[in-house]
C-alpha positions in Angstrom: 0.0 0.0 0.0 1.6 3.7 -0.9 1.3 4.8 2.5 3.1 8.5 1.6 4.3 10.3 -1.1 7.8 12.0 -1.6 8.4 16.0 -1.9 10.9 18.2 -2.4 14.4 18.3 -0.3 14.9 20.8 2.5 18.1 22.1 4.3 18.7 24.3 7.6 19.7 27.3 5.9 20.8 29.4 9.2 23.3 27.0 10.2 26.6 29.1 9.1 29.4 28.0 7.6 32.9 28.1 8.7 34.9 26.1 11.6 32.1 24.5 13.6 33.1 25.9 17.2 32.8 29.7 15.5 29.4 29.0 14.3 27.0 29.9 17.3 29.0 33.1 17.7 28.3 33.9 13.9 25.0 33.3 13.9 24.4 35.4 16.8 26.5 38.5 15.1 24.6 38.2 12.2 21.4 38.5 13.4 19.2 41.4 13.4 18.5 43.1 16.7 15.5 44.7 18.2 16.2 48.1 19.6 14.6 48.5 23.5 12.4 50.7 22.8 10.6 48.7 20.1 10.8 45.5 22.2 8.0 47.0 24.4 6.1 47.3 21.5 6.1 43.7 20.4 4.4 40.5 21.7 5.7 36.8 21.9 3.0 34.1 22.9 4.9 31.2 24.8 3.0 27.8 25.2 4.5 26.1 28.1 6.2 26.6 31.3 8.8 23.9 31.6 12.3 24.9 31.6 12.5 25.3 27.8 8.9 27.6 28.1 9.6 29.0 31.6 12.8 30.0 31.0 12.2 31.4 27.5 9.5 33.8 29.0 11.5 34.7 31.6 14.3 35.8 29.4 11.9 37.3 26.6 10.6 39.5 29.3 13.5 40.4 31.1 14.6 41.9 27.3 11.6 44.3 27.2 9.1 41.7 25.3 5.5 41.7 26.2 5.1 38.2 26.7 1.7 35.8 26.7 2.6 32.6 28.9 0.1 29.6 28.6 0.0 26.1 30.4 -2.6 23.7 31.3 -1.8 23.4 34.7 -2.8 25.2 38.0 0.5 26.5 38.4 3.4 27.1 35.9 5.4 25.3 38.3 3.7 22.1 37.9 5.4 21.3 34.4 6.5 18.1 34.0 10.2 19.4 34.2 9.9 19.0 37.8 9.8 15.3 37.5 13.0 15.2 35.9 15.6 13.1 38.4 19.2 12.6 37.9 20.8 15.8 36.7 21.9 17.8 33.8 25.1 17.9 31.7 27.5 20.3 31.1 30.9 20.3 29.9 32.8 22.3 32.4 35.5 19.7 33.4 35.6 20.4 37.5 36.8 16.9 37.4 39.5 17.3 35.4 38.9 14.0 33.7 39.3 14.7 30.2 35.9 16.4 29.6 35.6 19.4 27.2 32.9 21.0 24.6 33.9 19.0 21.7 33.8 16.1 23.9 30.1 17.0 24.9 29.5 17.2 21.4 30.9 13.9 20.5 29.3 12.1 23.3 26.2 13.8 21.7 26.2 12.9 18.3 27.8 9.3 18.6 25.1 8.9 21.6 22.5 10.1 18.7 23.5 6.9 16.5 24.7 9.9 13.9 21.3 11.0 13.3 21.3 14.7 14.4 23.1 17.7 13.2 26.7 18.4 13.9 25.8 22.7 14.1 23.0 22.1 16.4 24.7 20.0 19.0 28.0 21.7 19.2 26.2 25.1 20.5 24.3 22.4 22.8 27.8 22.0 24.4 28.7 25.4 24.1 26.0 27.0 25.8 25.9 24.2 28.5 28.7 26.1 30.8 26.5 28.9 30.8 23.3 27.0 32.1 25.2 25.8 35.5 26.3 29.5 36.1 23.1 30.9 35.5 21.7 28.3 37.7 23.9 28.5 40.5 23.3 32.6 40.4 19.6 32.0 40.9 20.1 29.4 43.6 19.5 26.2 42.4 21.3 24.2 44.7 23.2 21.8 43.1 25.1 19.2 45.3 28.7 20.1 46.2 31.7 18.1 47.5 32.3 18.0 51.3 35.0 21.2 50.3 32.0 23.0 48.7 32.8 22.8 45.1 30.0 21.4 42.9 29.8 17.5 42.7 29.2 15.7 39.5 28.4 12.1 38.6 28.3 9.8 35.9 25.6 9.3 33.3 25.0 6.4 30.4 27.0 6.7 27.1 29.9 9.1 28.8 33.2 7.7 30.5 33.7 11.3 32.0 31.5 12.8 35.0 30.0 16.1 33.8 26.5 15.5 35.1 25.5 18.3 38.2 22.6 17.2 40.0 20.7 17.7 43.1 20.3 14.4 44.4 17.0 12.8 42.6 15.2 15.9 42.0 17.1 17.6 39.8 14.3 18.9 37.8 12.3 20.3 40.4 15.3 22.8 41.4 16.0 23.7 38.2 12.0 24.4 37.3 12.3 26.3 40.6 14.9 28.7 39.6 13.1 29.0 36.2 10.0 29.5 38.1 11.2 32.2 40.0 12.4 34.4 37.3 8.9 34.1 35.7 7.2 35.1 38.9 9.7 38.1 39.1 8.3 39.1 35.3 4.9 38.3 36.0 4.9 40.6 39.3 6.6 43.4 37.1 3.8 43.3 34.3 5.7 41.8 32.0 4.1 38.3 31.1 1.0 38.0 31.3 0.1 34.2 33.0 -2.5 32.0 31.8 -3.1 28.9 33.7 -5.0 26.2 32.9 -5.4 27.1 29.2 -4.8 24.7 26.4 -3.8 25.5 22.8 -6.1 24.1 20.4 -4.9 25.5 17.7 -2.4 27.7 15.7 -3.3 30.9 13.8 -1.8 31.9 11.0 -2.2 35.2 9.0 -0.2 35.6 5.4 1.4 32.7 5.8 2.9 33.9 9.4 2.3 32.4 12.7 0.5 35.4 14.7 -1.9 33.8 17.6 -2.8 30.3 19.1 -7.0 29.9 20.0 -7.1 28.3 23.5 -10.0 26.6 25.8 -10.2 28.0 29.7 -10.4 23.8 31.0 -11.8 25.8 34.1 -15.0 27.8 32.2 -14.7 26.0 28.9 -14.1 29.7 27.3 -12.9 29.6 23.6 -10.6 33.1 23.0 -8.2 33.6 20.2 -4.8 35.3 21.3 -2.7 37.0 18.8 0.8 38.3 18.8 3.9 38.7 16.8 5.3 35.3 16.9 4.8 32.2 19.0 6.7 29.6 20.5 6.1 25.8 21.2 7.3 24.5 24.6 4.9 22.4 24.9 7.2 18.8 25.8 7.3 15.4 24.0 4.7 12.6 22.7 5.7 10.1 25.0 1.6 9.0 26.2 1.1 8.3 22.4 2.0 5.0 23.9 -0.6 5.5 26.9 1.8 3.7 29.9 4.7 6.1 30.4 6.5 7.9 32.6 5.2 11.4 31.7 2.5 13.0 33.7 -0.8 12.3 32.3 -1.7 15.4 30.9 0.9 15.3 28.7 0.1 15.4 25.0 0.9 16.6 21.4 -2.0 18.4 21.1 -0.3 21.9 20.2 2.7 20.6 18.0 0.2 18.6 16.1 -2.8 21.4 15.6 0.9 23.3 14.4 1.7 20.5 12.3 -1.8 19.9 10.7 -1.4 24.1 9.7 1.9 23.4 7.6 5.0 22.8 10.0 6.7 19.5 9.5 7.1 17.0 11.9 10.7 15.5 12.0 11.5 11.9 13.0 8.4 10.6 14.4 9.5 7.4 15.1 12.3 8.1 17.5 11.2 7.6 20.8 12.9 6.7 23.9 12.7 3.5 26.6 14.0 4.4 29.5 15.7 1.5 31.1 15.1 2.2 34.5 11.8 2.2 35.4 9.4 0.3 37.8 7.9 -2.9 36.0 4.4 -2.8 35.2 2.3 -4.6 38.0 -0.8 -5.4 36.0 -3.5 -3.5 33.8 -5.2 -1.3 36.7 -2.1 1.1 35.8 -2.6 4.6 33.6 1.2 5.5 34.4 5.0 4.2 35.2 7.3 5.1 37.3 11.0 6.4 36.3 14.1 5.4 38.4 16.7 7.7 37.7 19.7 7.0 35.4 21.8 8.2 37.8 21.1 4.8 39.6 23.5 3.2 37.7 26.8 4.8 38.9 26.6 2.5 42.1 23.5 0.0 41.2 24.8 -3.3 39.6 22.4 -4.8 36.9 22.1 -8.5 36.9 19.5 -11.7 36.0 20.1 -15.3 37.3 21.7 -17.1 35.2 19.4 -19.3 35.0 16.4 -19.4 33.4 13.2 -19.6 35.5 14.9 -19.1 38.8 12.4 -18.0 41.2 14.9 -18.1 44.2 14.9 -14.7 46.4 17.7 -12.9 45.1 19.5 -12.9 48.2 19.6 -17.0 47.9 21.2 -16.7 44.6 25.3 -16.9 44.8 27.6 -14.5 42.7 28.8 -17.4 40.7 25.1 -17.7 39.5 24.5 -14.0 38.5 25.0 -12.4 35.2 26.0 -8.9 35.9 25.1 -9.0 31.5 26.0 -5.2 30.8 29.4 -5.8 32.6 29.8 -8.9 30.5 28.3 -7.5 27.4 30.0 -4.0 27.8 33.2 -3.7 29.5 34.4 0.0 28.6 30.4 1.5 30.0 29.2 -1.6 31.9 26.1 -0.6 33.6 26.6 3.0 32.3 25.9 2.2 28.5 23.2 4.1 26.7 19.3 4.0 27.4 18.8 2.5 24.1 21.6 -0.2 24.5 20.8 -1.1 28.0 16.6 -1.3 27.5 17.1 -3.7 24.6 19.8 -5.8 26.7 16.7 -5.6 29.3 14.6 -7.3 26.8 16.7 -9.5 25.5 17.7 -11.4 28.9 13.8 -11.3 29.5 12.8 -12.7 26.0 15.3 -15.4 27.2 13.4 -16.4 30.3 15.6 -15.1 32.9 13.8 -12.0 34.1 12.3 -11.8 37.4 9.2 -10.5 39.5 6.1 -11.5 38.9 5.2 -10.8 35.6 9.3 -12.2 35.0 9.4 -8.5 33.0 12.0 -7.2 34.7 15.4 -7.4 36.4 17.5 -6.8 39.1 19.1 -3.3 39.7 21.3 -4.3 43.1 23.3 -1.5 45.7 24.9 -4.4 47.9 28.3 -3.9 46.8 27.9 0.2 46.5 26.5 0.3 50.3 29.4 -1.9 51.7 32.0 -0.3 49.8 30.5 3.6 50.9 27.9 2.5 53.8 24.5 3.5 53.9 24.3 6.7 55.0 26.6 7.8 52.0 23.7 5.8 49.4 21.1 7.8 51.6 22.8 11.5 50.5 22.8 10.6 47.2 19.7 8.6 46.0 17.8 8.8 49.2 14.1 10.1 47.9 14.3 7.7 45.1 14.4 5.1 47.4 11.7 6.2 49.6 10.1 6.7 46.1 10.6 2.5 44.9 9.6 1.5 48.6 6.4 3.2 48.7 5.4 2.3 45.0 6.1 -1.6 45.6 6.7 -2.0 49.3 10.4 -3.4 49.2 13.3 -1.9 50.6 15.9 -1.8 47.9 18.5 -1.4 50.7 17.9 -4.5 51.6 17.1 -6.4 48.4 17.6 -5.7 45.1 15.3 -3.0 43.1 13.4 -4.6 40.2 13.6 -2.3 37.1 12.0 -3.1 33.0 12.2 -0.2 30.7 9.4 2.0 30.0 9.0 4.9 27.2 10.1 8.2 28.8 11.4 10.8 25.7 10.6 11.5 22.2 13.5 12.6 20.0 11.1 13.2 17.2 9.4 16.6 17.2 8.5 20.0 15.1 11.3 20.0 12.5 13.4 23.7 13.0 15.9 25.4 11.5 19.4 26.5 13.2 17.7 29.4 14.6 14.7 27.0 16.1 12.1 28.2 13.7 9.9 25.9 12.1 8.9 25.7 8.1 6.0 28.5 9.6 7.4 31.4 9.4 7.0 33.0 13.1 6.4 30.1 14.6 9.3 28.6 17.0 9.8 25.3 18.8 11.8 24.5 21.8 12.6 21.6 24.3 11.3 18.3 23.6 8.6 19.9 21.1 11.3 20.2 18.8 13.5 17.5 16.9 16.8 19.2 16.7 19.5 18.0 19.4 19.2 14.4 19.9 19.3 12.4 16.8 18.0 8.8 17.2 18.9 8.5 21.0 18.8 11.0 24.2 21.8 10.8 26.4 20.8 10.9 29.7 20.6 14.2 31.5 20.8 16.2 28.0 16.7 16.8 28.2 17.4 19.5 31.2 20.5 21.1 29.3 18.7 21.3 25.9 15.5 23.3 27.6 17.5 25.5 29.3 19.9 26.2 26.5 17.0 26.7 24.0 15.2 29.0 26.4 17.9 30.8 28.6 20.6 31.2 25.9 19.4 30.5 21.9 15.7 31.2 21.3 16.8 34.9 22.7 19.2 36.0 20.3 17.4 33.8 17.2 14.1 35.2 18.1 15.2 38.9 17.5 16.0 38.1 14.4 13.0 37.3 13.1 11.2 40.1 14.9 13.4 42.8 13.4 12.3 42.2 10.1 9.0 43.9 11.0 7.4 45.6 12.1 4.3 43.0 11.7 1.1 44.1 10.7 -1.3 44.3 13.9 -3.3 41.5 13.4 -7.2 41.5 15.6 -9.3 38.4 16.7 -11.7 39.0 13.8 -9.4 38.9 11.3 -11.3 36.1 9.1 -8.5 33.4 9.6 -8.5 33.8 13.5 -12.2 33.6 13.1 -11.8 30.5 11.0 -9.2 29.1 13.0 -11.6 29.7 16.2 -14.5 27.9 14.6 -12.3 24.9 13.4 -12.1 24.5 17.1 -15.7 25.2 18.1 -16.7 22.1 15.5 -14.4 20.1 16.7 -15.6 20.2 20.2 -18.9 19.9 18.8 -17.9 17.0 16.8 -16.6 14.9 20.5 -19.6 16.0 22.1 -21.9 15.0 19.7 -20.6 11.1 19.1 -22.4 9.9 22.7 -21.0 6.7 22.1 -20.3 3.5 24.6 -16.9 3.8 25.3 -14.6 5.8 27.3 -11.9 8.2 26.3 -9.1 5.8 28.7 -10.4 2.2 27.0 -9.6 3.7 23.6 -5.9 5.6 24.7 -5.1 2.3 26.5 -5.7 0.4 23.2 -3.8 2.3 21.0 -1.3 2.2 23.6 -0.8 -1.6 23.7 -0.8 -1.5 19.6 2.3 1.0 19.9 4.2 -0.7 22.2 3.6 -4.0 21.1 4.6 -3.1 17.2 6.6 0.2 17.8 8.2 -0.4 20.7 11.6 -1.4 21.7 11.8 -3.8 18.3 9.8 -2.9 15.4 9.6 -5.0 12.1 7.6 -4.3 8.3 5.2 -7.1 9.2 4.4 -5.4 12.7 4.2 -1.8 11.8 2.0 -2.5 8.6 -0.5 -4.6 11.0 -0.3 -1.6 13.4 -1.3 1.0 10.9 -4.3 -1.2 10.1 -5.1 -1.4 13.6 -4.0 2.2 14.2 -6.7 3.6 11.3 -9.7 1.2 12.5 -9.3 1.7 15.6 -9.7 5.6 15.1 -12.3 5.4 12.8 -14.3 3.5 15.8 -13.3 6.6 18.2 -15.4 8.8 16.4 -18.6 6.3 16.1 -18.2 5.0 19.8 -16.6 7.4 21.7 -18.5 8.7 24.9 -17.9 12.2 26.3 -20.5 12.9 29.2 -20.5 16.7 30.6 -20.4 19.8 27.9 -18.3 22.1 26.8 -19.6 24.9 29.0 -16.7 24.7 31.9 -14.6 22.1 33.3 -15.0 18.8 31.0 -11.8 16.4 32.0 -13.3 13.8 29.5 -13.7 16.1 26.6 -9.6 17.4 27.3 -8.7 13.9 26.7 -11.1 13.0 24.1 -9.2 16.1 22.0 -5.7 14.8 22.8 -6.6 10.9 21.8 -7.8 12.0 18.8 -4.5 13.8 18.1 -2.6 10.7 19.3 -3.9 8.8 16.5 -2.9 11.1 13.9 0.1 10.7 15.1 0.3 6.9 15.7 -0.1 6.3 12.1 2.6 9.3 11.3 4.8 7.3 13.6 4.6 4.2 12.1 5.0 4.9 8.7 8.5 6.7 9.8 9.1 4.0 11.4 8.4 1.8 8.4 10.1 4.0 5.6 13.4 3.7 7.9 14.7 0.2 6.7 17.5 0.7 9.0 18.0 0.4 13.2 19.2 3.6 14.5 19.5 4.9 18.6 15.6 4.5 19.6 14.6 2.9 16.6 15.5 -0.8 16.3 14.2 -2.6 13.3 14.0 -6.7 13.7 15.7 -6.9 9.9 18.3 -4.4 10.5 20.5 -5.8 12.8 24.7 -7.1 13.3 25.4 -10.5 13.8 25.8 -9.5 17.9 22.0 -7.9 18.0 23.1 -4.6 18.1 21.6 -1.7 15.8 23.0 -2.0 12.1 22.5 1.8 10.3 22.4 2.2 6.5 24.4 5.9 6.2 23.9 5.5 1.9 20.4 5.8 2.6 18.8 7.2 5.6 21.6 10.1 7.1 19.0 11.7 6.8 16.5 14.1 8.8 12.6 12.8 7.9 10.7 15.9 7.8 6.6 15.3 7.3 4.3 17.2 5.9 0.5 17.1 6.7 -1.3 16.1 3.9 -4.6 15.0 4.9 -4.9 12.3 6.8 -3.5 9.0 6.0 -1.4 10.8 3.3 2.1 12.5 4.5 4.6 13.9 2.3 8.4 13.4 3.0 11.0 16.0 3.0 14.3 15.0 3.3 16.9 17.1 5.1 20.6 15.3 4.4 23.0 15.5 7.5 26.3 15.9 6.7 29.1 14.9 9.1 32.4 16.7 8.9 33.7 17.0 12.6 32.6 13.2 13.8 32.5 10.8 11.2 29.9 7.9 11.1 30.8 4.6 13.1 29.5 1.4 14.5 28.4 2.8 17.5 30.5 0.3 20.5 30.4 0.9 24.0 32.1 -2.4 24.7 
């Protein structure tokens, strides 16, 4: 079945040329400014308060903009940043163990399974000394050494230790500090704070983005906010696959509504398993729970030998362990990669040797690290993850073992951008997780914190400007006839969920679609899978909008009729994300094809034909057109990725 059609090529045309480390500081000389005076006079919509939307408000403000912050939460502070664990990365070398930028950038890109762009991720690295200053000057409070000096730790697919962290909550503080310098803006009159709003969709006037419509979840008022450009913050995809370990209102319901008006979606199909996460106890669940990489730097990870050995771990001897990453990979050992180590996971498990009840899982063990440091020094560093695993599933995991299976926690994929993190719609920029741009095919862990705060603190900043001083933009009303279009496209679709009054809930349908995802785009996907799962994926919606039931109105607060919108985006994009995932006849970071793989199981890329960026283009639904964006590598050249 012809499942897309192909368009024309694109290419990031910001990106300057020259040597690679003078290109950020290029870019930022040759863009336009925006005098002060005229900053006061212009307005930025921001959707999202996470560290890439909170920080990027902030900032926007702080330089004079009149800024229009939105979030569906009760608080700004309750973005799912704050869940965020283990820490962030930054290449500052207080260890003195070999770290640097360009080592950052490599760790990046060969972490990435060579699918992101060299540009991009070296002013990642660049900007990442800045974000641990800036933090530290707002009072994040990072964990130090006992002779006050910030402490850093360990983190998968990096033999050096430039992660900063404050022990498991990491992204709380840094949210905090973000938080803060909102607040300060907000009490000065300079962003205006909208709360429990949610963009339903995008407005665009001659071609420009100029406004967003949005539903008060609290009244179940429709208004239509307009401005001189807006920016996406609005997170990752991750609950396309309904069991997660994002919060549950998390959704792709702005990035899509964006993407349905013409801007292209970039590498659906990369998603991340997180390999540290609790199992899944049975199907009473609607969410997982993440354990944070940084578990790793002193947890061992091991499965009996064995297969079916139901013994208590305690009972089972060293001799009749495999510590497998250790075996497996002896450069990284337990420190490998989230995409290595969760297919390791499932490998050992596919093989009968996992453990717990469901035998989905295995062991994550702190013996050794609590006799070699004691307790008390296990307590400082992981100690509310602990208390977190004990009170999820009732076992102390300082006296046995913690039982761990991987879980999907980040999407790669995203709003395709350009160099200056504008998308193909002119005026409309994405940041964070929305967009695609740092990551390639796999997320090193603690890079999501550092790429929010760098997009939001340090890069949309100066890029913004330059789009702004091209104006000065037309002023632009509510009842300008595409705002009201764009504000009755969202009236009748509303209508449209209400009107259904079908026999099934909103959750039955999201936790189907879920299981078809993870079951066929998943950890291991194959041709014969993902073609079933696109069959499934387009009945299954087409029985959403017969059956679906949505009690309540529209008139106020209508939990049911939020997630009946955000389903019905998540199978859009289901279908999207498997026919990416079916076009690339290669195994890359995240995505692991069944067909496309070395003789050892690991991930076998085909550079001659997919170094490439996917960029897709709505075109009704069921029929996406590809763009092509070719990566070229001249700084770190494509290898078999080997952590061993």
């Amino acid at each position: 079945m012809d499942l897309y059609t192909e368009g024309d090529p694109i290419a990031d045309t910001r990106a300057p040329e020259g040597p690679i480390e003078n290109r950020w500081e290029t870019r930022r000389f040759e863009a336009k400014l925006v005098n002060p005076a005229n900053r006061r006079k212009m307005t930025v919509i921001v959707v999202g308060t996470g560290l890439a939307g909170g920080s990027a408000a902030a900032t926007l403000a702080e330089q004079g903009y009149r800024v229009k912050s939105y979030c569906y939460q009760d608080s700004p502070r309750r973005a799912h940043s704050i869940a965020a664990q283990g820490g962030i990365n930054a290449a500052k070398n207080y260890r003195n163990d070999g770290d640097s930028v360009h080592r950052l950038f490599y760790d990046t890109v060969k972490g990435g399974d060579f699918r992101s762009r060299e540009s991009n991720v070296h002013r990642l690295a660049e900007v990442s000394v800045n974000i641990i200053d800036q933090c530290v000057a707002q009072g994040v409070p990072f964990a130090r050494e006992y002779g006050g000096l910030l402490d850093t730790r360990s983190f998968g697919g990096a033999q050096v230790q430039r992660t900063f962290y404050a022990r498991g909550q990491t992204g709380q503080q840094l949210l905090l500090g973000a938080y803060q310098a909102l607040e300060r803006q907000i009490g000065l009159g300079n962003v205006e704070m909208n709360a429990r709003h949610e963009m339903l969709e995008l407005v665009i006037v001659d071609g420009k983005a100029r406004g967003i419509v949005v539903r008060d979840l609290v009244t179940g008022e429709i208004s239509t906010e307009m401005a001189d450009a807006v920016v996406l913050a609005s997170g990752g995809y991750g609950n396309v696959f309904y069991l997660s370990t994002n919060a549950k209102g998390c959704n792709v319901t702005a990035t899509w509504r964006a993407h349905r008006k013409g801007a292209y979606f970039a590498n659906p199909c990369y998603t991340q398993i997180h390999p540290t996460c609790i199992p899944v106890s049975g199907d009473h669940q609607s969410k997982l729970t993440l354990m944070s990489e940084s578990l790793r730097n002193d947890g061992r990870v091991w499965v009996p030998k064995a297969k079916g050995d139901d013994r208590n771990p305690k009972d089972i001897g060293e001799d009749e362990r495999d510590y497998y990453l250790e075996r497996i990979y002896p450069s990284f050992g337990n420190l490998v990669p989230r995409d290595i180590a969760s297919r390791a996971a499932k490998n050992v498990c596919d093989e009968g040797r996992g453990v717990g009840p469901t035998k989905l899982g295995v062991y994550l063990d702190f013996a050794d690290a609590i006799g070699r440091l004691g307790r008390k020094a296990i307590e400082a560093k992981y100690g509310n993850l602990f208390e977190m695993y004990e009170r999820i599933t009732g076992e102390d995991p300082y006296e046995v073992p913690m039982r761990i299976y991987p879980a999907v926690h980040y999407t790669m994929g995203g709003l395709w951008v350009d160099y200056d993190l504008q998308s193909s719609i002119p005026g409309l920029f994405v940041i964070g997780e929305a967009n695609f741009s740092d990551h390639g095919a796999n997320r090193l862990g603690a890079s999501a914190l550092m790429q929010g705060l760098a997009d939001g603190y340090f890069v949309l900043p100066n890029t913004l400007a330059n789009y702004l001083a091209s104006g000065p933009l037309e002023k632009v009303e509510p009842s300008h006839p595409e705002a009201v279009a764009a504000r009755r496209d969202v009236e009748d679709r509303i209508a449209r969920l209400l009107a259904v009054d079908g026999d099934r809930t909103v959750d039955s349908f999201h936790r189907e679609l879920g299981q078809i995802m993870w079951e066929h785009c998943g950890m291991e996907r194959s041709d014969a899978g993902l073609r079933k799962a696109i069959d499934q994926i387009r009945a299954l919606r087409d029985e959403f909008w017969q059956r679906v039931k949505v009690p309540g109105d529209g008139e106020g607060l209508n939990q049911s009729l939020e997630k009946a919108g955000r389903v019905a985006d998540f199978f859009e994009l289901a279908e999207l994300m498997c026919i990416d995932a079916l076009h690339r006849e290669e195994s890359c970071g995240g995505h692991f094809r069944a067909e496309h793989q070395t003789p050892d199981g690991e991930a076998q890329r085909d550079d001659d034909r997919f170094a490439y960026v996917a960029a897709w283009e709505y075109g009704g639904p069921s029929e996406p057109v590809l763009h092509k964006e070719d990566l070229k590598f001249e700084y770190v050249h494509p290898t078999q990725r080997s952590y061993k």
